[in-house]
N, C-alpha and C positions, 0 to 999 in steps of 0.2 A: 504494500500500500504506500501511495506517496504520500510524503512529509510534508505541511504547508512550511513554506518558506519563513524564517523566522531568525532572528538571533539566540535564541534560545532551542530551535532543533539544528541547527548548525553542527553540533558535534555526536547528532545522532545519523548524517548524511553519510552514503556510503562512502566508502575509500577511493573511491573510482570519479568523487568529485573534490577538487578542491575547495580549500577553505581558507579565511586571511585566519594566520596566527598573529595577525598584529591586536594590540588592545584596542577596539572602536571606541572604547569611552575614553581613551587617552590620544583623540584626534583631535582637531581644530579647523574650523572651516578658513581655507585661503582665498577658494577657488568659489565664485558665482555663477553656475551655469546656466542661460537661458534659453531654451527650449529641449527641455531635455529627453527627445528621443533617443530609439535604439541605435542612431550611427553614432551618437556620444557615447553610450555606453557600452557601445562594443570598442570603442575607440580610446578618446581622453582617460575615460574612468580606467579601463583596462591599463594602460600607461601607467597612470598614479597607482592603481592597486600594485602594480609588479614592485614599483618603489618603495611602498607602505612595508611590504613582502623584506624587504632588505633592511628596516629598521631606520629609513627614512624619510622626510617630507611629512612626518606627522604632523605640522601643522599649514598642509594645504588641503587639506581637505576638501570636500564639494559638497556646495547647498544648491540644489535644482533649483530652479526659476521659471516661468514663462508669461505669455500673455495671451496664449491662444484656448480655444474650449481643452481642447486635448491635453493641454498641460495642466487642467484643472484635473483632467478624469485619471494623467498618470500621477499623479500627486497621492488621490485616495489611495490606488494600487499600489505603489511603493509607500507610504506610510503603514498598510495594514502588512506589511513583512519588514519593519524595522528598517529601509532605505537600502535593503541591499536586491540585489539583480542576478540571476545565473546565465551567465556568458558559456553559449556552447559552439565553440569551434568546429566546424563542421568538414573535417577532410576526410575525403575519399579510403585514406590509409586508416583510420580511426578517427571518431571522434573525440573531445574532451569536453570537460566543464567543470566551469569554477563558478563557483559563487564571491561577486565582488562586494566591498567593502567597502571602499571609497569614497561611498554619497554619506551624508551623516544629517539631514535635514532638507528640506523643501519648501521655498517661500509660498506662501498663499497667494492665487492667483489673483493678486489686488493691487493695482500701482501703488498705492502710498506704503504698501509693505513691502512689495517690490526696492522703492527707492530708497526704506527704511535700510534694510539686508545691505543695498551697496554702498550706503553710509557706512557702513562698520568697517571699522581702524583695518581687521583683522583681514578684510578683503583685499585682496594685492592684483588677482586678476577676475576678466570679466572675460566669459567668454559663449560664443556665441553658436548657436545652430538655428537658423530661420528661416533657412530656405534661400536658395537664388530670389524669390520673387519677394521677400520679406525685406528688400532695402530700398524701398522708394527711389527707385532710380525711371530716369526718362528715358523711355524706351526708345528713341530716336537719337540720343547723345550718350548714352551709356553713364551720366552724369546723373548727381542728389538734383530731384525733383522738388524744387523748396516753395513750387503752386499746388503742390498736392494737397488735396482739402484735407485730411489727416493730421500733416506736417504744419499746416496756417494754423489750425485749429491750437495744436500744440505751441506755434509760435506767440499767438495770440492769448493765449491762457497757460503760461511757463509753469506755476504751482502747481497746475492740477494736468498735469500730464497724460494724456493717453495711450502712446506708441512706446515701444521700448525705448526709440532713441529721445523721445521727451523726457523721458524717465531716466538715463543717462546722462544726460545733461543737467538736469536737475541735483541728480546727487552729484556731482561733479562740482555745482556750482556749491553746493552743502559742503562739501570736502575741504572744496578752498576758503572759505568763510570760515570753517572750523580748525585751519591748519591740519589735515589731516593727511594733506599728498595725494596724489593721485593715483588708478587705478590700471594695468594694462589691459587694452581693449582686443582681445584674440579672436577675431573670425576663423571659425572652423567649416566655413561653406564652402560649396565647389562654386567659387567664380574667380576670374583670372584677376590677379592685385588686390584678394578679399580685404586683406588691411589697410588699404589705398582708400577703396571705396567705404568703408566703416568708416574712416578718416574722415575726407570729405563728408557724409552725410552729418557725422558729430558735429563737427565741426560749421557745416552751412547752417545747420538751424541752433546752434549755439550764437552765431552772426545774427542771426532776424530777432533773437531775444538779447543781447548782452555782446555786444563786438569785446569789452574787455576779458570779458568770459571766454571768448572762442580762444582769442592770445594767449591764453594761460595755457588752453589746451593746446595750440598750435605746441609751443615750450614745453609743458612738461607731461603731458598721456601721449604714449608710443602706442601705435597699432601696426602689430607686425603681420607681414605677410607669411601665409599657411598652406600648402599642399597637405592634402589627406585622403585614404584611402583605405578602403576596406568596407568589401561589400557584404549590404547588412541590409538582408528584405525585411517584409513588414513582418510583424506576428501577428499571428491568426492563430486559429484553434489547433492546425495542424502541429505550428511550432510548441505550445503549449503541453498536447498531448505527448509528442514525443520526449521532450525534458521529463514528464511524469512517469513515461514506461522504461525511458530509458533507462534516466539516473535518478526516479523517484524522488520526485522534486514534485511537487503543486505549488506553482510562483505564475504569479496573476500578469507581469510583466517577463518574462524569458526575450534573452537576446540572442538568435543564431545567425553567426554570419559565417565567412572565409576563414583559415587561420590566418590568412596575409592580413600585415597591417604595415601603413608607410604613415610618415607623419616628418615634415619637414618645413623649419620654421625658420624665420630669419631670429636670430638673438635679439632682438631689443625690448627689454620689460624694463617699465622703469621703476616696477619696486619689488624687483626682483622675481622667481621662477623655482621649481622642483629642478632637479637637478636629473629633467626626464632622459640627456644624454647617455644616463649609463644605464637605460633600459630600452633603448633602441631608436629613441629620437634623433634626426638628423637638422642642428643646427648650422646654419649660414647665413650668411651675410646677402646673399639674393636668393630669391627662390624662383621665380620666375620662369626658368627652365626647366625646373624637373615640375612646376605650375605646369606650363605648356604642355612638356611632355604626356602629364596625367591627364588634360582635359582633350586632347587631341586625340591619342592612343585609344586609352580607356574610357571617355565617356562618348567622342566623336563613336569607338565604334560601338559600343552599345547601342548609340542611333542609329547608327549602319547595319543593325541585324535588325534593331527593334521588329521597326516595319516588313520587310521581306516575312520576318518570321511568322508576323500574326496573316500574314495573308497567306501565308503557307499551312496557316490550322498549329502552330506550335504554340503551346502553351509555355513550358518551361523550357527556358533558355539553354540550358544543356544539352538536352535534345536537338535543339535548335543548331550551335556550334557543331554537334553530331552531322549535320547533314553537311555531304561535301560541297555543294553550289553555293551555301551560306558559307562556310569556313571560307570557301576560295574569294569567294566575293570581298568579303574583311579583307580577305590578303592583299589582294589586288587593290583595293582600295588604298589602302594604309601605306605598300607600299610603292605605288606608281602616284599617288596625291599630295597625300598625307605627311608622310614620314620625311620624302627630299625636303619641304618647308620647314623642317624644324633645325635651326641653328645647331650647332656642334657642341657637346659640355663635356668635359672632361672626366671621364668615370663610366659616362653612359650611354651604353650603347642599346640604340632606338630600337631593333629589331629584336633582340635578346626582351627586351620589354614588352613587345610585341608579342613575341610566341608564350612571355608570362601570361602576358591578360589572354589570350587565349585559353590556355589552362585552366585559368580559374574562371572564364565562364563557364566551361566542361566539367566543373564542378559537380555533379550529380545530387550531393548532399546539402548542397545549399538550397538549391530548389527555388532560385530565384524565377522572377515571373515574366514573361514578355508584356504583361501586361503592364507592369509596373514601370520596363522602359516605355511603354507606349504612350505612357501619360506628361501631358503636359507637355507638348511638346512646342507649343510656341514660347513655353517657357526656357525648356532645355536646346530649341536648336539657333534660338541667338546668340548660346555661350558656346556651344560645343560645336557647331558646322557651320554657320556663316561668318565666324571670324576667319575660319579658313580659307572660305569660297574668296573674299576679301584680299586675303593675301596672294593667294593661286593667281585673281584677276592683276593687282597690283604687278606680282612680277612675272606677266607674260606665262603662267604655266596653266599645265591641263585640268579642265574643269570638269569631265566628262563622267565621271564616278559620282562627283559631290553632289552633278547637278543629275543624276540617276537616285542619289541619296532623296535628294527631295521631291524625285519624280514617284518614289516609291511609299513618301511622308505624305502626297498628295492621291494619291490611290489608297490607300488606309483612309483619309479622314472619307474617302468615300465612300468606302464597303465596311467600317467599322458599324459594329451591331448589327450587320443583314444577314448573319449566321455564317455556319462552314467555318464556326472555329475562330472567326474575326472578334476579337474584344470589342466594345463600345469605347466609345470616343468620350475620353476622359481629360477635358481642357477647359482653361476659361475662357480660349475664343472660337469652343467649339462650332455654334451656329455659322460662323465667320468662317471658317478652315473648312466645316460640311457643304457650302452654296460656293465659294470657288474651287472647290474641289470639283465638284459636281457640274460643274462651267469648264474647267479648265481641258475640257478633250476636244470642245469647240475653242476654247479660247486660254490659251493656259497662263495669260495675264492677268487672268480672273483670281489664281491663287498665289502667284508671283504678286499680288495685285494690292496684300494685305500688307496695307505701309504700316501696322504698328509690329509686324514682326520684322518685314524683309526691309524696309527703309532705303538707304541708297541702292540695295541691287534690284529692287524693283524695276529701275531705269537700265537695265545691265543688257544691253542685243543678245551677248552673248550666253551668258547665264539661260535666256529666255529661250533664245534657239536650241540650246540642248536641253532643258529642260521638255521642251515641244516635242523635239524629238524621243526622245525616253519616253513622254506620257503616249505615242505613239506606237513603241513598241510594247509596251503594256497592254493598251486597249487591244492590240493585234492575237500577242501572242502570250501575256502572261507575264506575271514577275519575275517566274522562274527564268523563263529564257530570256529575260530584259536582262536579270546577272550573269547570266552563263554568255551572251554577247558580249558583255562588257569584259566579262573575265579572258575571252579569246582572243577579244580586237579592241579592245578598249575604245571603242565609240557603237554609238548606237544605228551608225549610217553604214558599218562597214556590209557590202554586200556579197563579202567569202561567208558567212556564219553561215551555218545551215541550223537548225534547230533541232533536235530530238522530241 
């Protein structure tokens, strides 16, 4: 029978799962985390717990935070097992699981407690998981949107705060009125310069309430830039059940992800850090590149299977990597497109990286979802595949893949939910992605057409004639043989391919 999750059955868990031998009542909160789902906990938390493990950083501890519904409902769930989590590694060779430690409390989903928690002395960093679409940025400059009615609202009424970063600011400006120093600001999101853009956003709407306020910040809160990685699907009952048969565990929040984990930060905190180095952090001075590297690689090609997948009837993404027209496809993509675009770094070599994330989509055990790439994609393909398309166009190189990538993202939003295996269209511009979809085999301007995703390449000839062309081979002949052309002759005009 499984054990509910608790500090007090902890030492009646089997041997077969780990457990922290550090004292949890001889912890100390350092660390503020806001939004605290399962890629933090499979992630940061995990980091700190291997440290705690070593007899050190006991006084960084982490208090969960958020402002969303869901951070209210994980709050109940980890309060009612004492703040801790079981983390199950999920590798094909074995699995494992540990039970973490590292969380020691959770602020109530209320701004003025919110901003209470990041007043406290003891807080050093602040760090963040909100989502790509959670930083009010203008979808047309990649810049802090400081007209966004949310953000005026907060400009206009600075004590009573609404958003996280009103609420950031706010104790910021508490801190420095109290002499109390300030806080490092850590984004932990997948967007390219996350610490740049947290920056800016602090920082602009600190300017609309208090210019001498934003200067202080400019001077003394560092927000460094973060690569992170390590794939961690949702939990559902299936994850659930399986911790309970597995390693008899009944825990209301279970985290199964990868065993990979990467986490790569630039060093600048300014009141100081865990000393996560000697448990696998990679600290530098830019991060940028192995940035690049990760969103290009691994998240461009998640996009790049997504769609093929779901209209091929695959559910789980393993499966999916299993088929040879999708694996080749990635390849040829990544490295006739992809891969030549990315600068040179000392240490790292792109294709070895390449055949990793392959692997670990083929993960079988993780059991990740296609559906779960498939969502949001007007969200995820401004960060992950039109910076590309961008650079490809800028220097004279082939577009011919990328713009099959979104001839493929355009045939999804139009057979998404009509059965045969297609997920439903799960976006917030979905109605907008389904009617130029749906236009775009007469007219494929129609979905090239939506300026709050594609913006300057909307105007692109070229983008648009291969794109035409690809929606083309689709309507003719099918997805499948739209990649297996691409994979033999890399254009969708070449007229050697014969089809099978």
């Amino acid at each position: 029978m499984a054990l509910p999750l608790s500090q007090k059955s902890l030492a009646a868990l089997g041997q077969d799962v780990g457990v922290p031998a550090y004292d949890r009542r001889g912890l100390a909160p350092g660390i503020l985390h806001i939004g605290l789902g399962n890629f933090h906990r499979s992630h940061m938390a995990v980091y700190l717990d291997r440290l705690l493990e070593r007899g050190e950083a006991h006084d960084w501890a982490i208090i969960g935070s958020g402002v969303m519904p869901a951070d209210a409902r994980m709050r109940k769930r980890l309060q009612q097992q004492d703040w801790l989590t079981t983390i199950v590694d999920l590798d094909p060779g074995g699995s494992s699981a540990r039970v973490v430690g590292a969380m020691v409390d959770f602020v109530p989903v209320e701004p003025a407690a919110i901003v209470k928690a990041l007043c406290d002395p003891r807080i050093r960093i602040v760090s963040l998981t909100i989502t790509e679409g959670g930083y009010f940025l203008d979808t047309a400059t990649g810049r802090f949107d400081a007209s966004h009615p949310r953000i005026r609202a907060d400009a206009a009424a600075p004590s009573a705060p609404r958003t996280l970063f009103g609420m950031l600011v706010k104790a910021l400006a508490e801190r420095r009125a109290r002499g109390l120093g300030p806080f490092t600001v850590l984004s932990c999101d997948n967007l390219p310069g996350n610490g740049n853009i947290t920056r800016h956003i602090v920082v602009g709407l600190a300017e609309l309430i208090d210019p001498d306020l934003a200067d202080w910040i400019r001077r003394e809160v560092t927000f460094p830039n973060s690569m992170v990685d390590c794939i961690t699907p949702r939990t559902t009952a299936r994850e659930r059940e399986l911790v309970s048969r597995r390693f008899g565990i009944r825990d209301a929040a279970p985290v199964v992800c990868e065993p990979f984990r990467q986490w790569v930060v630039e060093d600048r905190f300014c009141a100081g850090r865990p000393r996560w180095e000697t448990v696998g952090v990679q600290f530098v001075d830019d991060v940028s590149r192995h940035e690049t590297m990760k969103l290009r690689i691994l998240n461009a090609g998640h996009a790049s299977i997504a769609y093929l997948a779901a209209l091929l009837g695959y559910r789980h993404v393993h499966r999916a990597v299993a088929d040879p027209d999708i694996r080749d496809w990635l390849l040829a993509l990544q490295q006739r497109e992809i891969i030549p675009l990315l600068e040179k770094a000392d240490g790292v070599d792109y294709r070895a990286y390449l055949e990793g994330v392959l692997e670990r989509f083929g993960n079988a055990e993780v059991g990740d979802t296609v559906a779960r790439l498939c969502a949001s994609g007007s969200t995820r393909q401004p960060k992950f595949v039109l910076p590309v398309i961008r650079d490809a166009l800028a220097r004279g190189r082939p577009i011919e893949g990328l713009a099959l990538e979104l001839a493929l993202w355009c045939h999804f939003c139009r057979k998404a939910g009509e059965g045969h295996g297609v997920p439903a269209l799960s976006d917030p511009l979905s109605s907008r992605l389904r009617e130029g979809a749906r236009r775009a085999s007469r007219d494929p301007q129609a979905f090239l057409g939506v300026r709050e995703i594609f913006h300057d390449l909307v105007d692109s000839r070229e983008l648009l004639t291969a794109l035409a062309g690809w929606l083309a081979v689709i309507d003719d002949r099918g997805a499948r043989s739209a990649v297996r052309r691409y994979v033999v002759t890399g254009a969708h005009g070449a007229s050697s391919f014969q089809t099978s």
